[in-house]
C-alpha positions in Angstrom: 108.2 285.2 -29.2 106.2 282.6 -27.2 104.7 279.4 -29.9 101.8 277.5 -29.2 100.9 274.2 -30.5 98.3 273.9 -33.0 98.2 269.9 -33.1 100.2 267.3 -35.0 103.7 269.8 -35.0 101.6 272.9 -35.9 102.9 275.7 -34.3 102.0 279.3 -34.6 103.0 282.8 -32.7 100.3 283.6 -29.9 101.5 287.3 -29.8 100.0 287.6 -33.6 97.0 285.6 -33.0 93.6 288.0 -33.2 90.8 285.1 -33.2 90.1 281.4 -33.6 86.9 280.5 -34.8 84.8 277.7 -35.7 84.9 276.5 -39.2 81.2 275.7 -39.4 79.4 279.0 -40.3 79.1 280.6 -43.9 80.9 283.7 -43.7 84.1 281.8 -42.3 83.7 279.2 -45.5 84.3 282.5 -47.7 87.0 283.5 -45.4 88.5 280.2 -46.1 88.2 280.1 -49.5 89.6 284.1 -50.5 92.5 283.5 -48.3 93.0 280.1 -50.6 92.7 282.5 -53.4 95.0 285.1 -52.1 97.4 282.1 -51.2 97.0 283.2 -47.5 95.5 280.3 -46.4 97.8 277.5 -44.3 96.2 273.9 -43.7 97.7 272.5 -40.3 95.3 270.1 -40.4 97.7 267.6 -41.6 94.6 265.5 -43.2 91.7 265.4 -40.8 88.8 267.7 -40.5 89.1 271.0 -39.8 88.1 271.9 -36.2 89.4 275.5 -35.8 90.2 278.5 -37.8 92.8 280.9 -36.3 93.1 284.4 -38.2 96.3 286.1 -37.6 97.7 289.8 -37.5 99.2 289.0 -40.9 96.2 288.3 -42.6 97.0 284.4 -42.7 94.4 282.2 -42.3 95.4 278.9 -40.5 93.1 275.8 -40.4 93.8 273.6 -37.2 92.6 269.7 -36.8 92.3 270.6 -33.0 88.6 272.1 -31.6 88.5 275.3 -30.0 88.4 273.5 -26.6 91.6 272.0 -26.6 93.4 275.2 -28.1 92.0 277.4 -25.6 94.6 275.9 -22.8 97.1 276.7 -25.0 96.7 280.1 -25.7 95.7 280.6 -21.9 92.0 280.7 -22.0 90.0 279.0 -19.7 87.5 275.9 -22.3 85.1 276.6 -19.4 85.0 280.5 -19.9 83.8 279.4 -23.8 80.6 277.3 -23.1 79.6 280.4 -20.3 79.5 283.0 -23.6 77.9 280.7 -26.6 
């Protein structure tokens, strides 16, 4: 099982990773907020803003201090590959 750094100690299994998102847009606010309500929500952000949203195979919803463009490396993505698809 390979772990990847989410920032500030977070770390989180890449094998059960399905998507990391951006926090900004409505429906991922309500994603947020019935995972809170579910108590499937985990807040890596250890105080600072959220930057990223990862959704795992397990239904967990994980919110990461770190933007997309620094996790990407990490998970073996290329940032520059990103800013070709938005």
């Amino acid at each position: 099982m390979e772990l990847v750094s989410i920032g500030f100690g977070g770390l989180v299994a890449a094998q059960r990773l399905i998507a990391v998102v951006s926090p900004d847009s409505a429906p991922v606010k309500r994603l947020i907020a019935e995972a809170r309500d579910r108590s499937m929500l985990i807040d890596a952000t250890y105080g600072r803003k959220t930057a990223a949203v990862l959704l795992m195979d397990s239904d967990h919803v994980i919110l990461s201090g770190l933007p997309l463009e620094k996790l990407a490396p990490r998970f073996g993505m290329d940032p520059a590959a990103l800013e070709e698809e938005a």
